[in-house]
TORDO-726523 format. One record per residue (C-alpha): residue in one letter; x, y, z. Coordinates in steps of 0.2 Angstrom, whole numbers, plus 5000, padded with zeros to 4 digits. Each point is the difference from the previous one (the first is absolute). Layout:
<pts>
<pt resn="A" px="X" py="Y" pz="Z"/>
...
</pts>
This chain:
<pts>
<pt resn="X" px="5751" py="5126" pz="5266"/>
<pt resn="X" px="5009" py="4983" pz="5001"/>
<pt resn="X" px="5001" py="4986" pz="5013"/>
<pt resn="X" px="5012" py="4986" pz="5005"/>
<pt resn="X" px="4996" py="4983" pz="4995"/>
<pt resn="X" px="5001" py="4995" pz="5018"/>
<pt resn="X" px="5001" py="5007" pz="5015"/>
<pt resn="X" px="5016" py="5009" pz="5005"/>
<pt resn="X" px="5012" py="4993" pz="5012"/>
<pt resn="X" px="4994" py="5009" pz="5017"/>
<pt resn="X" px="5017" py="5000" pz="5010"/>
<pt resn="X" px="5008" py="5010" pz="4984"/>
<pt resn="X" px="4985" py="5011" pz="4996"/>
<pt resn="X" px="5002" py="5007" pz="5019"/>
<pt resn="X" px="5018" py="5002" pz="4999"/>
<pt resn="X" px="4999" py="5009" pz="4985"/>
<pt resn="X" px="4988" py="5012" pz="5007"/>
<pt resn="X" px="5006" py="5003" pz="5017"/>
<pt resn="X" px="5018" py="5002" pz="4993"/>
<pt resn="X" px="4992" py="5010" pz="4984"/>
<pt resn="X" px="4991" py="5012" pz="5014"/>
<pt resn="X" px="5014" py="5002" pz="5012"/>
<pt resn="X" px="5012" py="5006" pz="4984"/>
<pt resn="X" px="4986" py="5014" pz="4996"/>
<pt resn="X" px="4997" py="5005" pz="5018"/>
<pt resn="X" px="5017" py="5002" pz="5007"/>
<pt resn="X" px="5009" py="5009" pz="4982"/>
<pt resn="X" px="4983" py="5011" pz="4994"/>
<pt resn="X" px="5001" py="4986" pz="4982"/>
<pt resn="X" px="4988" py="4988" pz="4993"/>
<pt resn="X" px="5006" py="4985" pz="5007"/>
<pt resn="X" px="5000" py="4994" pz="4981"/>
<pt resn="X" px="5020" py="4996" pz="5000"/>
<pt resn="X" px="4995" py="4985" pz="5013"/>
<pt resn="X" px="4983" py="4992" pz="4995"/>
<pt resn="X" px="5003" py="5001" pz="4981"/>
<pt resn="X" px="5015" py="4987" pz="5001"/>
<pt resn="X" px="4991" py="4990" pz="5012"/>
<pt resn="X" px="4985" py="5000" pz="4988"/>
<pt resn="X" px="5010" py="4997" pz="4986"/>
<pt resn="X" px="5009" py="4986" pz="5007"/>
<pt resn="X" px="4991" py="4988" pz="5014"/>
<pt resn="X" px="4983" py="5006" pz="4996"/>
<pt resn="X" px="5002" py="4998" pz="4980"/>
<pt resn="X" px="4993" py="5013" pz="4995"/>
<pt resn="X" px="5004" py="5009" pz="4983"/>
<pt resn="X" px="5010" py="5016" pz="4999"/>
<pt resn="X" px="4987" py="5012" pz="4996"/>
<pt resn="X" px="4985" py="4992" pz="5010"/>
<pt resn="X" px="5013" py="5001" pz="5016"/>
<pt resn="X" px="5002" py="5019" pz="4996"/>
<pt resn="X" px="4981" py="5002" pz="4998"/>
<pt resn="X" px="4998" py="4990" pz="5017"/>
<pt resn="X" px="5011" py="5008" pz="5010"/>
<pt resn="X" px="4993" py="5020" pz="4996"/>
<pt resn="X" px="4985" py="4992" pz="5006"/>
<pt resn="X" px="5008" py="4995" pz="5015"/>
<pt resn="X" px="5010" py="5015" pz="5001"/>
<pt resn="X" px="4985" py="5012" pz="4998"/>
<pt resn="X" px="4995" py="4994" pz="5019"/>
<pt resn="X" px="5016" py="4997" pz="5009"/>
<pt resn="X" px="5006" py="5019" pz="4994"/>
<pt resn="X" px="4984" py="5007" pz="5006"/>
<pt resn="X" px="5001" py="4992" pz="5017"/>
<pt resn="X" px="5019" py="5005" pz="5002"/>
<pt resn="X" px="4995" py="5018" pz="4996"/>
<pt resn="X" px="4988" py="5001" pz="5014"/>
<pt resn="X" px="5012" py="4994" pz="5012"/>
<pt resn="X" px="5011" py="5013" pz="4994"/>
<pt resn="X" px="4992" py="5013" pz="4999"/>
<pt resn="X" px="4992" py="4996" pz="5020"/>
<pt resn="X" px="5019" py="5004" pz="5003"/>
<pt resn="X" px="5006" py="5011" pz="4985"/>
<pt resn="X" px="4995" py="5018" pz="4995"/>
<pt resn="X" px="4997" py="4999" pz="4978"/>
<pt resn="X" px="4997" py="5009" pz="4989"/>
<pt resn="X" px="4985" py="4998" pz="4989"/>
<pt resn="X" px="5005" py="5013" pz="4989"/>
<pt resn="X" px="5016" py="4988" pz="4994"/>
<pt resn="X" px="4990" py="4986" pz="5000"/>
<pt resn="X" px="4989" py="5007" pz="4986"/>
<pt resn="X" px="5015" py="5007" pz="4991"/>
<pt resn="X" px="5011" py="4984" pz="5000"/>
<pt resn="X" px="4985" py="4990" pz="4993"/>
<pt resn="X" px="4994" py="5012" pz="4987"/>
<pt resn="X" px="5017" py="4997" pz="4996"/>
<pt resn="X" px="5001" py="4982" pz="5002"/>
<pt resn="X" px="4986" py="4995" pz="4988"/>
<pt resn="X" px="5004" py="5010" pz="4985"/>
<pt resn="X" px="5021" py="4992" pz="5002"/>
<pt resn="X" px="4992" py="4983" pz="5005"/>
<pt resn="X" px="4989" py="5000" pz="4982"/>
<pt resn="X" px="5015" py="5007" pz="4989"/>
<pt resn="X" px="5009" py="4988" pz="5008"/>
<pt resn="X" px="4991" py="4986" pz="4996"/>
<pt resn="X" px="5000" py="5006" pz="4983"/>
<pt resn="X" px="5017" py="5001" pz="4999"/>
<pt resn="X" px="5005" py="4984" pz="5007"/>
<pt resn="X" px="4996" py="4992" pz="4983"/>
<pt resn="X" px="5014" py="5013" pz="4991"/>
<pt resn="X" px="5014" py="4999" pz="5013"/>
<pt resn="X" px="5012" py="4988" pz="5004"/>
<pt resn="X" px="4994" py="4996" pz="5015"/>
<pt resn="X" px="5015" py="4989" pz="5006"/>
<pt resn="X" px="5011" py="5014" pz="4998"/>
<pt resn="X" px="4989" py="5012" pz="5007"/>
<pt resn="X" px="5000" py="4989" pz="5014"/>
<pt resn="X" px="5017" py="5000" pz="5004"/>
<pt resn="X" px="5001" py="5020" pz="4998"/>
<pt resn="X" px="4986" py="5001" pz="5014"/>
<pt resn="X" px="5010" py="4986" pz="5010"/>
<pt resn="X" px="5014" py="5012" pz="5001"/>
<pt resn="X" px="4989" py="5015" pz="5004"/>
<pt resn="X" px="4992" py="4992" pz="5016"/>
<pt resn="X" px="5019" py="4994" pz="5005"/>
<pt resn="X" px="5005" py="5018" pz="4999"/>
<pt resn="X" px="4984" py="5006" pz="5009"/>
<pt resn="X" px="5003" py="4986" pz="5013"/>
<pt resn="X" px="5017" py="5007" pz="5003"/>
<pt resn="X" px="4997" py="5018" pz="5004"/>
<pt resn="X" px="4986" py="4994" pz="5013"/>
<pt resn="X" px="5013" py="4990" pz="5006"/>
<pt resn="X" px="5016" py="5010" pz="5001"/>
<pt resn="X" px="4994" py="5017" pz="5001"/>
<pt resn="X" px="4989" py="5002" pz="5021"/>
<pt resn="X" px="4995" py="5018" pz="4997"/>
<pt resn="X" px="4992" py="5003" pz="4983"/>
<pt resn="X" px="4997" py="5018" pz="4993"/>
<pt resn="X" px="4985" py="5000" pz="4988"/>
<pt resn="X" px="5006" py="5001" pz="4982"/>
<pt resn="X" px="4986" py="5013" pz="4997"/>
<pt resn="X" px="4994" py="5014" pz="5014"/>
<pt resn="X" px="4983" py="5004" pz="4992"/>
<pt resn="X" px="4980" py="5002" pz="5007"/>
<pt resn="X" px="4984" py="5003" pz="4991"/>
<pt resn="X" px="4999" py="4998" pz="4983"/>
<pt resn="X" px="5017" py="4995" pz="4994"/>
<pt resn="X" px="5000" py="4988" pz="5014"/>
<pt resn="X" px="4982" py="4991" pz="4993"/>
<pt resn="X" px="5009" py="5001" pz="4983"/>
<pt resn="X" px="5014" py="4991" pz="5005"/>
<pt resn="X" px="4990" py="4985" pz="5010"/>
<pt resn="X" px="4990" py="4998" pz="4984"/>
<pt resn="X" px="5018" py="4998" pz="4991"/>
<pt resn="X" px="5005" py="4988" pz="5014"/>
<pt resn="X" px="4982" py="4990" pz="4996"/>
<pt resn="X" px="5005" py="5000" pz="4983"/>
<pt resn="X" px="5016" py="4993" pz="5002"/>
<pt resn="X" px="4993" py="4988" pz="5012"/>
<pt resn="X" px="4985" py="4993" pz="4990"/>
<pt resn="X" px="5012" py="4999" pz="4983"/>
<pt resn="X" px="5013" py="4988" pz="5008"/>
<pt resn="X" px="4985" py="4990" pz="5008"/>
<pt resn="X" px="4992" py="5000" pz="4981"/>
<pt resn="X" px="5016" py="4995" pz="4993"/>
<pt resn="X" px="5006" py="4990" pz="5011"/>
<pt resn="X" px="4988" py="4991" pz="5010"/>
<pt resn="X" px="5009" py="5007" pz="5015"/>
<pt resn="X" px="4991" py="5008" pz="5016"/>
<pt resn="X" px="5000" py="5019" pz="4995"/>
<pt resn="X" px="5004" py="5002" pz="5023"/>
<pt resn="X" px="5018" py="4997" pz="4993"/>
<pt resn="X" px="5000" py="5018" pz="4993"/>
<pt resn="X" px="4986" py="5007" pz="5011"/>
<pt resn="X" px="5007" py="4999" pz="5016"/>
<pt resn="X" px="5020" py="5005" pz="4995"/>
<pt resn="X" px="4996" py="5014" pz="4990"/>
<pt resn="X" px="4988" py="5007" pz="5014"/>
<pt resn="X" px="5013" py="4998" pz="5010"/>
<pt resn="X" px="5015" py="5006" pz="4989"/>
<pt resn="X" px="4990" py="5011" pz="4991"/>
<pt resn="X" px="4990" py="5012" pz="5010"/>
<pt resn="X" px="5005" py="4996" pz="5017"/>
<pt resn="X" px="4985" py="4988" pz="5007"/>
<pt resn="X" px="5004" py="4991" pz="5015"/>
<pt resn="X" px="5002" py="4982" pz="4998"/>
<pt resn="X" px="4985" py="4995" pz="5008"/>
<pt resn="X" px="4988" py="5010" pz="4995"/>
<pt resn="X" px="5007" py="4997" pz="4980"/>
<pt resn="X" px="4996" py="4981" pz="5001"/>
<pt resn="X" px="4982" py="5005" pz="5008"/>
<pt resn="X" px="4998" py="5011" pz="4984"/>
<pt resn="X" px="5005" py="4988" pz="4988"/>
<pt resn="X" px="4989" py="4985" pz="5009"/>
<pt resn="X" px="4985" py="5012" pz="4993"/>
<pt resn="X" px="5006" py="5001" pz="4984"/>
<pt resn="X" px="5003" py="4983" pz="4999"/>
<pt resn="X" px="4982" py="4998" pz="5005"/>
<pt resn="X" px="4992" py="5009" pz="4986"/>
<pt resn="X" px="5013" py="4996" pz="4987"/>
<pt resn="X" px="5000" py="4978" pz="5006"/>
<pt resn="X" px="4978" py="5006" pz="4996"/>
<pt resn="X" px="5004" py="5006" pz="4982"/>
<pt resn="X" px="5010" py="4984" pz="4997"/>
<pt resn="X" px="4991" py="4987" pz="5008"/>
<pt resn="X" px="4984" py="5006" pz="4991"/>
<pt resn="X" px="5006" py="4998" pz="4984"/>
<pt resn="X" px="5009" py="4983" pz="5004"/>
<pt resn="X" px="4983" py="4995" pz="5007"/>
<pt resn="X" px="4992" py="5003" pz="4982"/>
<pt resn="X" px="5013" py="4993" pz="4990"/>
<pt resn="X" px="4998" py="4982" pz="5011"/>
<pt resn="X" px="5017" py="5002" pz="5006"/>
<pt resn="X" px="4996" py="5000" pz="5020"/>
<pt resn="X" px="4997" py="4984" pz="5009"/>
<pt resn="X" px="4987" py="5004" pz="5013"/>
<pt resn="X" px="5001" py="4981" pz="5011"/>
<pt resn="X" px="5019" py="5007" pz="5002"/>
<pt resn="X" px="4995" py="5015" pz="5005"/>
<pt resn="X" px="4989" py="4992" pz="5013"/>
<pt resn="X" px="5012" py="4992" pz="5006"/>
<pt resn="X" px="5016" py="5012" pz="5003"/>
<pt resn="X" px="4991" py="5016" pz="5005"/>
<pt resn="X" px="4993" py="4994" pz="5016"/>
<pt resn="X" px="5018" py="4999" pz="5008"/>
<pt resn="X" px="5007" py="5014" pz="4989"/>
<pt resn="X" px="4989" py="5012" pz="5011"/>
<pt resn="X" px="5007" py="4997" pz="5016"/>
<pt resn="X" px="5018" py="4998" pz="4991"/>
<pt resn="X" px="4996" py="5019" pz="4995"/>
<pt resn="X" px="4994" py="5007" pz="5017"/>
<pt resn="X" px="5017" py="4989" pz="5008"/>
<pt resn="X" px="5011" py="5009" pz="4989"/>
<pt resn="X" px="4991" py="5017" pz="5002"/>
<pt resn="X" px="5003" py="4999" pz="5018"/>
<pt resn="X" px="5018" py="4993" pz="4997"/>
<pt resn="X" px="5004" py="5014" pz="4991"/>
<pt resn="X" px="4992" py="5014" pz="5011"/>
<pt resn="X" px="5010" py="4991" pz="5014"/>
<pt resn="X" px="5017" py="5006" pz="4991"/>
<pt resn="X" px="5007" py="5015" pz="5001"/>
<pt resn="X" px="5000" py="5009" pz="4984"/>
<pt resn="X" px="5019" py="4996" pz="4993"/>
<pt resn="X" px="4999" py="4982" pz="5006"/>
<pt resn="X" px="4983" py="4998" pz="4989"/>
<pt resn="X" px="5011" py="5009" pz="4986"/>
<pt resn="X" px="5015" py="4989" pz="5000"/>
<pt resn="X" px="4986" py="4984" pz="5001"/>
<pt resn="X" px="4993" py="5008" pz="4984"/>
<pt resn="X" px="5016" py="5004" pz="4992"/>
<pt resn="X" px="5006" py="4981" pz="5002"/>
<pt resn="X" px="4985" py="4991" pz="4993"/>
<pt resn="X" px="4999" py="5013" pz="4985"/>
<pt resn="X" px="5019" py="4996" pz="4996"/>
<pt resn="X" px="4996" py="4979" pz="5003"/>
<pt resn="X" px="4986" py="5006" pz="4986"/>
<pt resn="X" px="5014" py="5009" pz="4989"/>
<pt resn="X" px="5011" py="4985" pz="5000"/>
<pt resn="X" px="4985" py="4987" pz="4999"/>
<pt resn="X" px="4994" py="5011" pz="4983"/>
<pt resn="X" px="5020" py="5001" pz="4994"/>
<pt resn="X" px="5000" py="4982" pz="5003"/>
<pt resn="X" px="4985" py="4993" pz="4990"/>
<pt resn="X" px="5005" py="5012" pz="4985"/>
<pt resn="X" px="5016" py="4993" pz="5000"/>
<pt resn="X" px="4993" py="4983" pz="4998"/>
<pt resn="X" px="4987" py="5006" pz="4987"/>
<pt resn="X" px="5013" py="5007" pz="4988"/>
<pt resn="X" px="5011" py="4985" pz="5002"/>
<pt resn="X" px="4984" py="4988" pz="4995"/>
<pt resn="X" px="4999" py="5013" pz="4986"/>
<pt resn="X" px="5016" py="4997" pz="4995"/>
<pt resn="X" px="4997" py="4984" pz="4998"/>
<pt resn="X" px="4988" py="4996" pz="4993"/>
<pt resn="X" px="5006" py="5011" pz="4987"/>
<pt resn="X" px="5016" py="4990" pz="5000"/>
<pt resn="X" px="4988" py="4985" pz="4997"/>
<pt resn="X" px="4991" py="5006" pz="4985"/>
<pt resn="X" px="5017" py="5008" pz="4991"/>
<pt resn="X" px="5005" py="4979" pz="4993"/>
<pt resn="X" px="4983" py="5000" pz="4993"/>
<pt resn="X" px="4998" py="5016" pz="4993"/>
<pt resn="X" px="5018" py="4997" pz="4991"/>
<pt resn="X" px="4994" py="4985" pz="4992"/>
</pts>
């Protein structure tokens, strides 16, 4: 556990949570891709203990939005349990391999994958599911798509909803609105899993997290609603233009990662000549 030095700034603790909340509520996510910047930036907090702070923020605005869902949305517990069994074995191996990949490239191969998801959302009304399957084969592929989900999030510190709720979708023919309600419950217990540990390794700041949850609860149960008030193609194309502003934003910051790599490489070649 860690704390500020001083008090945050109130005004920008409430936006981050309201806005943070809002994000998870109306597109079934974290909320993590709005309040880690912010924390990051006006509230000073470090990298890591802005991660660690917002799962712990995360843990409660996702639970609230899935109430509010599922007060509205049929779903199913049965992909719920698969999609996080997956989620927690790709999350750890993710983790693990961060440390081995280069993670800038990676990022920009993922920030054209959620551009190309985006896109079919977008262009494509009716969507036939790539896989017609029950029982079984269709828990085996939710745990797959938990996987794939929880190894992106692991390696990349991205929300794994990004993968979640398209390849439900995509994948094995969920509707749009009951896909985000399922991956708000797996968010819930995979944001758990992470903030525990964060919590243990001193990386979350809890006067922070006093200070953006309160508003990041009604910002969830606002979004929840704003999304049950759209029909089920206008909440997609919603979705599928905030996950292609992520794609971009992740192409983006690798591109200016590689070129600081480049150089400071260029900056250590005169001395290494010498």
């Amino acid at each position: 556990m860690t704390a500020t030095a001083k008090r945050p700034n109130a005004a920008i603790a409430g936006v981050t949570g309201a806005a943070g909340g809002f994000l998870s509520g109306i597109l079934g996510g974290g909320g993590g891709a709005i309040m880690v910047p912010l924390m990051t930036g006006p509230l000073k907090l470090r990298q890591h203990v802005a991660h660690g702070t917002s799962l712990v923020v995360i843990i409660v605005t996702a639970a609230v939005a899935a109430v509010a869902y599922a007060a509205n949305e049929s779903i199913s517990g049965r992909l719920v349990a698969a999609l996080l069994a997956g989620a927690v074995i790709g999350a750890t191996l993710g983790a693990r391999a961060a440390v081995r990949i280069p993670a800038t490239r990676l990022r920009q191969v993922f920030g054209l994958f959620l551009i190309t998801v985006s896109l079919r959302l977008l262009v494509v009304e009716t969507i036939d599911p790539l896989l017609d399957i029950s029982g079984v084969a269709e828990f085996l592929a939710a745990v797959a798509i938990g996987f794939a989900g929880g190894l992106a999030s692991g390696a990349l510190g991205v929300g794994g909803g990004a993968i979640f709720v398209p390849a439900l979708v995509l994948v094995l023919g969920v509707g749009q609105h009951e896909a985000q309600g399922i991956s708000l419950w797996v968010i819930v217990g995979a944001s758990l899993m992470g903030a525990l540990a964060h919590y243990r390794q001193g990386t979350v700041d809890v006067r922070v997290a006093k200070w953006v949850a309160p508003l990041a609860l009604p910002g969830a149960v606002a979004g929840a609603f704003a999304a049950g008030a759209l029909s089920g193609r206008s909440l997609q194309v919603v979705f599928a233009v905030v996950l292609s502003a992520i794609g971009v934003q992740m192409l983006v910051t690798a591109r200016r990662r590689l070129r600081a790599e480049h150089a400071a490489l260029r900056a250590l070649a005169p001395g290494d000549a010498a």
